[in-house]
C-alpha positions in Angstrom: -13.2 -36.2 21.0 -13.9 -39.0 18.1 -13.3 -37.7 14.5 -15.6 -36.8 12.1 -16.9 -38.9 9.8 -14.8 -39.3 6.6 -15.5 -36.6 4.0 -15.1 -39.5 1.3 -18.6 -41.3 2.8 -20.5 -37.9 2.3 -22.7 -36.7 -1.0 -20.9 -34.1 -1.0 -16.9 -33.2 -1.6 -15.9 -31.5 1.9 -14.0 -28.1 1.3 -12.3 -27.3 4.7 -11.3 -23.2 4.8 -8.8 -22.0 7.6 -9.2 -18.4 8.0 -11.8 -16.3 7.6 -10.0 -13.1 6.6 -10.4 -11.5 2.9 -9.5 -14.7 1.3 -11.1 -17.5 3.6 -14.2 -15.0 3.9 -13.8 -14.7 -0.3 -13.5 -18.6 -1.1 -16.0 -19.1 1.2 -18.7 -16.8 -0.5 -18.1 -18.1 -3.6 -18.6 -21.6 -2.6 -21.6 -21.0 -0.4 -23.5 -22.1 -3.7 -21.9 -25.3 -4.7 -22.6 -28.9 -4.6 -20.3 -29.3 -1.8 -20.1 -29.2 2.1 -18.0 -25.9 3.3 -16.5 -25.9 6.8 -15.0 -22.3 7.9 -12.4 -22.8 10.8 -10.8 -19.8 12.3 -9.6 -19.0 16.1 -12.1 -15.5 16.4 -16.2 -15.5 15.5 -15.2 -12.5 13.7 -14.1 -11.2 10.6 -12.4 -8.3 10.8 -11.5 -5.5 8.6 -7.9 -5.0 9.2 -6.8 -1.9 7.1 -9.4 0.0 9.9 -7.7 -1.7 12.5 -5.4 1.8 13.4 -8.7 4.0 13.6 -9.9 1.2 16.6 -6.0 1.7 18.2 -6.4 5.7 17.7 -9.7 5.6 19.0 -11.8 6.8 16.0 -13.7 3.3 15.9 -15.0 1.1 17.9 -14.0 -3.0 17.5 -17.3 -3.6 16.5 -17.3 -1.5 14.0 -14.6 -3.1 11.9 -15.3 -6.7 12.8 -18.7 -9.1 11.6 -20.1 -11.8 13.3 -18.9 -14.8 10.8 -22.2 -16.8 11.5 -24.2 -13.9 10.8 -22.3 -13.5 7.5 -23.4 -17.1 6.6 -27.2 -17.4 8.2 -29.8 -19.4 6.6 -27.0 -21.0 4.3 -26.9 -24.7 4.3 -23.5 -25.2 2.8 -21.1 -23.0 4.5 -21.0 -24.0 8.4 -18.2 -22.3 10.9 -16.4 -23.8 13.1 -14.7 -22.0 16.1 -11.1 -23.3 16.4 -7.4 -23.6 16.0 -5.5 -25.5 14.0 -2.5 -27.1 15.6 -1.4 -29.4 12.7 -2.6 -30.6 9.0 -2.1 -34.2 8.0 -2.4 -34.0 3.7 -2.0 -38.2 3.5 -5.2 -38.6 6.3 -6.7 -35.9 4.4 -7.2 -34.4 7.8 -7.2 -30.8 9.8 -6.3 -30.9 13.5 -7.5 -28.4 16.1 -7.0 -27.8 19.3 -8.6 -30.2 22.2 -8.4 -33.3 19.7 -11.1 -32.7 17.3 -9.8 -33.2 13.5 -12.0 -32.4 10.0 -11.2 -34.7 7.0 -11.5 -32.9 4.1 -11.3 -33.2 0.4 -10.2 -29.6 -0.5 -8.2 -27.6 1.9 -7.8 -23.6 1.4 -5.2 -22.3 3.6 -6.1 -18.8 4.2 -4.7 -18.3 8.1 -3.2 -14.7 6.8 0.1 -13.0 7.9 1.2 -12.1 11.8 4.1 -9.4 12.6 7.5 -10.8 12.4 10.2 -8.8 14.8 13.4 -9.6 11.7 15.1 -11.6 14.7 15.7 -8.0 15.9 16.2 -8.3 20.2 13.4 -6.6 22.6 10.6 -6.5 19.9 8.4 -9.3 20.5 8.6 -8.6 24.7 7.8 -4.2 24.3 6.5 -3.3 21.2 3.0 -2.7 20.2 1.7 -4.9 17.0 -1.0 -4.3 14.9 -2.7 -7.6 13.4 -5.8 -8.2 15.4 -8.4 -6.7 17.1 -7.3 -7.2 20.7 -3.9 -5.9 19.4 -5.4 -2.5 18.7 -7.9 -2.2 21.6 -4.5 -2.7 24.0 -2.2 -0.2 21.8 -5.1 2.0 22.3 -5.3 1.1 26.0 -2.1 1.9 26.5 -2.1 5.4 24.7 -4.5 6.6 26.3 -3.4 5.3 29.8 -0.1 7.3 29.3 -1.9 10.4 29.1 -3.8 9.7 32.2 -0.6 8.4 33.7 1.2 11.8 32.8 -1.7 13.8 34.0 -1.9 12.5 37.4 1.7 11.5 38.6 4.2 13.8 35.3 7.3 13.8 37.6 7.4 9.9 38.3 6.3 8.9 34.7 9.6 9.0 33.7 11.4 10.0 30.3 9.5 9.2 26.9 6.0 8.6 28.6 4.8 10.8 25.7 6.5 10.0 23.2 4.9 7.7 20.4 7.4 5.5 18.1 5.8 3.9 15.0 8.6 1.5 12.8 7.6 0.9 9.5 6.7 3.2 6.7 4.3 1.2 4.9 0.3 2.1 5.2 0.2 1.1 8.3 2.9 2.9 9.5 2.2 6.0 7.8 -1.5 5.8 8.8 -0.4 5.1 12.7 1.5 8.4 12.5 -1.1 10.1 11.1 -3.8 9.8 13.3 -1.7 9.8 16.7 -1.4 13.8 15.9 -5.1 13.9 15.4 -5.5 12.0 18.5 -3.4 14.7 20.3 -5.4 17.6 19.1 -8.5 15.2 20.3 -7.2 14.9 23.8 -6.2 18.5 24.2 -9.8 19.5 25.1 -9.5 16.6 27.6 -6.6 17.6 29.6 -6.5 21.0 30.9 -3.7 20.8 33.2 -1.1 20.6 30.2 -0.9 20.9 26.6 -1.0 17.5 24.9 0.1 18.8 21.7 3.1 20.5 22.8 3.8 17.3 25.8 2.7 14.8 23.3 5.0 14.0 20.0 5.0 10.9 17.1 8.4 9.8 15.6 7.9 7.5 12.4 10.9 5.8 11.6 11.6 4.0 8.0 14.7 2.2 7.3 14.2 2.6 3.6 15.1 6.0 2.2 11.5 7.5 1.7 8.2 6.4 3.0 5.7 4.1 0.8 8.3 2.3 -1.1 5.7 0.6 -3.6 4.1 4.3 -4.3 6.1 6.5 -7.4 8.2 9.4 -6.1 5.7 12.6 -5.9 3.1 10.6 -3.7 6.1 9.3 -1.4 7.1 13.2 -0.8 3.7 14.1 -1.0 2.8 12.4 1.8 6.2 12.9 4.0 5.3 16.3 3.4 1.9 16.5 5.4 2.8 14.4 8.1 6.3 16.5 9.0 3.4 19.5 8.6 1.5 18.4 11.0 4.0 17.4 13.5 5.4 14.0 13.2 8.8 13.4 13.0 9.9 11.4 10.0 13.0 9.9 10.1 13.9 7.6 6.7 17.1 5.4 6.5 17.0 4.7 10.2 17.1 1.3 11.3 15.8 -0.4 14.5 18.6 -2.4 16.4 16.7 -2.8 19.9 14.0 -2.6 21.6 14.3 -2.0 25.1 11.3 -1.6 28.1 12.0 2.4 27.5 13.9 3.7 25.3 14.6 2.1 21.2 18.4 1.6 19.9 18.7 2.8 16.6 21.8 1.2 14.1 23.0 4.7 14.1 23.9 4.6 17.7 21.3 7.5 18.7 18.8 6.4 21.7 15.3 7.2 21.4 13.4 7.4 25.0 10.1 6.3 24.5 7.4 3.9 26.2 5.4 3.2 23.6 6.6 1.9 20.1 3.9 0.5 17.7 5.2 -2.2 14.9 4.5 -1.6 11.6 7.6 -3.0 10.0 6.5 -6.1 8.5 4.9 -9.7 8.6 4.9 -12.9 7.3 2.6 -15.7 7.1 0.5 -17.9 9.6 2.2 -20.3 11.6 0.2 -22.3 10.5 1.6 -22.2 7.1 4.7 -24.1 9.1 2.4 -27.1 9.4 2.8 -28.3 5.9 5.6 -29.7 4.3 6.0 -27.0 1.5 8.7 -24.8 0.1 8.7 -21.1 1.8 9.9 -17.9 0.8 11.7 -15.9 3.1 8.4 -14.6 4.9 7.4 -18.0 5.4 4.8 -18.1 2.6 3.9 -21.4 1.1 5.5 -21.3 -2.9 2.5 -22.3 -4.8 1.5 -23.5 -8.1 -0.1 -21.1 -11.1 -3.1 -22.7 -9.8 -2.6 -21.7 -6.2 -2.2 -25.3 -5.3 0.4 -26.7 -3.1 3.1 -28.8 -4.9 2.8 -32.3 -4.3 -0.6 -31.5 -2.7 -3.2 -30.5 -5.5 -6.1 -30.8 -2.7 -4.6 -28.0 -1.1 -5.0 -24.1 -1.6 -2.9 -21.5 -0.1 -4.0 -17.9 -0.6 -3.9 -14.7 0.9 -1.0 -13.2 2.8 -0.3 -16.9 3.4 0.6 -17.9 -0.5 4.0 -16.8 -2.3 1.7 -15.9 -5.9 4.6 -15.4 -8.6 3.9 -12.4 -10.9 5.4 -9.7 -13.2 7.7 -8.6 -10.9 8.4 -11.2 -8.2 5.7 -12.7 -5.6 2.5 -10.6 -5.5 2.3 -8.0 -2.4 0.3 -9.0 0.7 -2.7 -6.9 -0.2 -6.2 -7.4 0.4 -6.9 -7.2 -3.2 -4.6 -10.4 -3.7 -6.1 -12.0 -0.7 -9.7 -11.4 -2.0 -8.8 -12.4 -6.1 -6.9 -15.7 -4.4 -9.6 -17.0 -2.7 -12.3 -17.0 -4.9 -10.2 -18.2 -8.0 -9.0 -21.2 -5.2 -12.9 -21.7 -4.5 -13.4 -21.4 -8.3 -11.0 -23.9 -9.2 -12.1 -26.3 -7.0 -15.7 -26.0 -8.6 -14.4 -26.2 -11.9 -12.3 -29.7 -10.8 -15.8 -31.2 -10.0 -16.9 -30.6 -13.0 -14.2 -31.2 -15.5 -11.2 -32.5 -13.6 -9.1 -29.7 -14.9 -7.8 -26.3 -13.3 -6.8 -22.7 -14.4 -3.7 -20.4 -13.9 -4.7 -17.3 -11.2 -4.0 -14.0 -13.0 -4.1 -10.7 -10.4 -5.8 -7.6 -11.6 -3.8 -4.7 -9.8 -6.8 -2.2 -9.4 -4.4 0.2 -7.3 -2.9 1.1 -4.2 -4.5 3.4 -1.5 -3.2 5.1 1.8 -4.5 8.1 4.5 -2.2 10.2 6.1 -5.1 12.1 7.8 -7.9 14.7 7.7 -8.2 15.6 3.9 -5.3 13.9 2.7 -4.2 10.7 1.2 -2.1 9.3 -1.2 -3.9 6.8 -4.1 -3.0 4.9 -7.8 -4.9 3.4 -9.8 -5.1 0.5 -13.0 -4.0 2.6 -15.6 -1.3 4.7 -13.9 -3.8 7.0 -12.6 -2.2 8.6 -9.3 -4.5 11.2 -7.0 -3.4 12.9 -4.1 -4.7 15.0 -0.7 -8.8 15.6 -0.5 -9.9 13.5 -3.5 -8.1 10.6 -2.6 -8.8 10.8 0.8 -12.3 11.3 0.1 -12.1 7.9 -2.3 -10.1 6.3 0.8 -13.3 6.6 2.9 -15.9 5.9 0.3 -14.0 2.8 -0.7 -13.5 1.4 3.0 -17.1 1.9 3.9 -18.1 0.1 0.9 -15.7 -3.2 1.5 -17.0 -2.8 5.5 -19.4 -6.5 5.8 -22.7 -5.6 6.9 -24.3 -2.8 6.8 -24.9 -1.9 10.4 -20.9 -1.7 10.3 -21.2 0.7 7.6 -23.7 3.0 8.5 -21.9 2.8 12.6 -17.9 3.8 10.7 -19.8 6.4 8.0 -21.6 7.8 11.7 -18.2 8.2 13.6 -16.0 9.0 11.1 -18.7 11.9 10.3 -19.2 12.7 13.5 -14.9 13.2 14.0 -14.2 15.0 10.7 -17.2 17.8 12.0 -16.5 18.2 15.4 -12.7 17.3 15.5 -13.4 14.3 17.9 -12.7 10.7 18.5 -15.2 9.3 20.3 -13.9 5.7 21.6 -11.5 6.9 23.8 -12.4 4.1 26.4 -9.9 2.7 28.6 -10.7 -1.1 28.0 -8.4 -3.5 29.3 -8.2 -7.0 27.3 -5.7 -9.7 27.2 -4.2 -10.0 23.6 -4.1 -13.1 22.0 -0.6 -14.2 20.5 -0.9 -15.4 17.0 1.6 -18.3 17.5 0.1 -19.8 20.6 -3.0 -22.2 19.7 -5.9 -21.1 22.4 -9.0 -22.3 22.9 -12.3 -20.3 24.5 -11.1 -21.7 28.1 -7.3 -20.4 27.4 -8.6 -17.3 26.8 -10.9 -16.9 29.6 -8.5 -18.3 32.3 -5.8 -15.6 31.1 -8.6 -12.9 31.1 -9.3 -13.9 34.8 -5.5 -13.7 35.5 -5.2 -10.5 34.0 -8.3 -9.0 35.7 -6.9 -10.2 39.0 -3.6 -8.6 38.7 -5.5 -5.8 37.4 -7.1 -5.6 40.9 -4.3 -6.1 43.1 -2.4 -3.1 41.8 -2.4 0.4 43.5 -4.8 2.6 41.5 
């Protein structure tokens, strides 16, 4: 396909954004006003919210409900234009963005906000049987798969073999502690569902944390706080335990002990885009691009890298991988940029830390606040929601999360327990529409040809 035409022959600079998480979504909002022309590139017409991505994988939302159509986001504004692609390779002396299927975008700015992806630590069997959690089609297969064990044990126990029960979430961040939570909820929801066993005496949830308590960033009494509800309500926490393989059935701890279990969900880290590999920058450890005060790249002051996907030095280190980073990043990038145009000059980012939140389940979570302000159990789990529905975009997806998430806390229910088979898309493979279809095809076939 021919290139587009130069950005330098146009009225208007050309800003090119790649991602449209919280930052690429954020930089692009703020520019959608500007004197310049906006191009939004990312692999999925969606936006999706991905702290709610565990209540699609435990079956308490629906994908839809969490996710925004990113055209929709931007209709009836001339500036911002999306672009449905994947970016294969970034050429900063052409001033040019390369996608997939030989279409490039020359631009003037670039903001890289492609976000973060799970990393497996090099650690052998991860990447081939766990279960990660970064997408959408990531959680509509872990909750695929859930729910297809219980069927599985239901109709054939004897040949499911040992561990078909038996949930294993690594990591004892939010997400991990989050995971946990709600697979005991989700036990309690499928009890009513099963009456030829008891799922919450069949089923079980082991969280395991190779750090000595869970939460590391949280202070002390919200870290036992909250390994004191889960172990109440039936998951079994084990801290300073380390992962050393992964295997089709069973996980090898450091220890030596063997865990049997078919399912194991990976919460244990991430690290940037590969697509922060494309540019020649300096990266910390997690791959992130080392950027300026600014948030430009060094040697590149055309291009942004925010989000998961920028190493941001602060107080104490590089800034965590939080949405409230990503958000802050990506408009001061698109605020810089403005402020270039007019006076040729730039400004150091500064993140406001407005606090830290995490559920561990009905009524309970664990929250801090600017200040030093820490709240625990129904008030911060009540702030936990309010907050969430608010940052939800759009408000049909609002009003449908505030509707099921009502509609679970009163009756004790999860209502998208659909089985929903969907081929997940790796983050490190570049696809385009027809990749994804074909596989989708292939999948469905071999779907078919097995005994049911």
């Amino acid at each position: 396909m021919p290139f587009d035409t130069p950005s330098s022959t146009s009225e208007r600079p050309h800003v090119v954004i790649v991602g449209a998480g919280f930052a690429g979504l954020e930089a692009a909002k703020t520019l959608r006003d500007a004197p310049v022309r906006v191009t939004l590139v990312d692999r999925n017409n969606y936006h999706k919210f991905q702290p709610l991505l565990y209540e699609v994988a435990m079956a308490g939302l629906e994908p839809d409900d969490i996710a925004h159509n990113i055209r929709n986001i931007f209709r009836g504004n001339e500036t911002v234009n999306f672009r449905l692609g994947t970016v294969v390779d970034i050429d900063p002396v052409l001033q040019r963005v390369h996608l997939h299927g030989n279409e490039s975008l020359a631009y003037d700015h670039l903001v890289l906000a492609a976000g973060a992806v799970s990393t497996d630590f090099g650690i052998p069997g991860v990447e081939e049987h766990a279960y990660p959690l970064k997408n959408v089609p990531d959680a509509v297969n872990l909750r695929n798969r859930v729910l297809r064990q219980f069927e599985r044990y239901d109709r054939h126990r004897a040949a499911t073999g040992e561990g078909a029960l038996t949930f294993v979430v690594v990591g004892g961040g939010p997400t991990g502690v989050e995971m946990a939570g709600a697979f005991v909820e989700l036990f309690d929801t499928l009890n009513s569902d099963f009456s030829e066993f008891d799922t919450r005496e069949q089923a079980r949830c082991l969280l395991l944390e190779m750090e000595d308590e869970l939460l590391p960033p949280y202070k002390s009494p919200q870290r036992a706080y909250t390994r004191q509800v889960l172990e109440a309500r039936g998951v079994n926490v084990q801290t300073s335990t380390a992962v050393e393989q992964v295997a089709p059935n069973e996980v090898h701890l450091a220890d030596g002990r063997t865990i049997p279990t078919q399912t194991l969900v990976w919460a244990a880290g991430v690290k940037a885009s590969p697509v922060a590999n494309l540019l020649d920058a300096e990266q910390d450890r997690g791959d992130r691009i080392i950027v300026n005060p600014d948030l430009t790249v060094p040697e590149h002051p055309e291009v942004y890298a925010v989000g998961d996907m920028a190493a941001i030095e602060g107080t104490d280190g590089y800034e965590p991988q939080l949405a409230q980073v990503a958000i802050q990043s990506g408009e001061h990038a698109a605020e810089q940029i403005q402020r270039r145009l007019r006076e040729g000059t730039s400004e150091e980012f500064e993140y406001w830390d407005l606090g830290q939140m995490a559920t561990i389940g009905r009524n309970a979570a664990v929250a801090e606040f600017a200040g030093g302000i820490a709240v625990r159990g129904f008030l911060a789990w009540f702030l936990w929601v309010v907050i969430h529905i608010a940052k939800l975009v759009g408000f049909r997806n609002r009003l449908s999360a505030l509707v099921n998430w009502a509609y679970n806390y009163f009756t004790y229910n999860r209502s998208a327990r659909l089985i929903l088979d969907m081929v997940p898309i790796s983050d490190d493979v570049p696809m385009e529409v027809e990749d994804v279809d074909q596989q989708v095809k292939e999948r469905l076939k071999t779907v078919e040809t097995q005994p049911h």
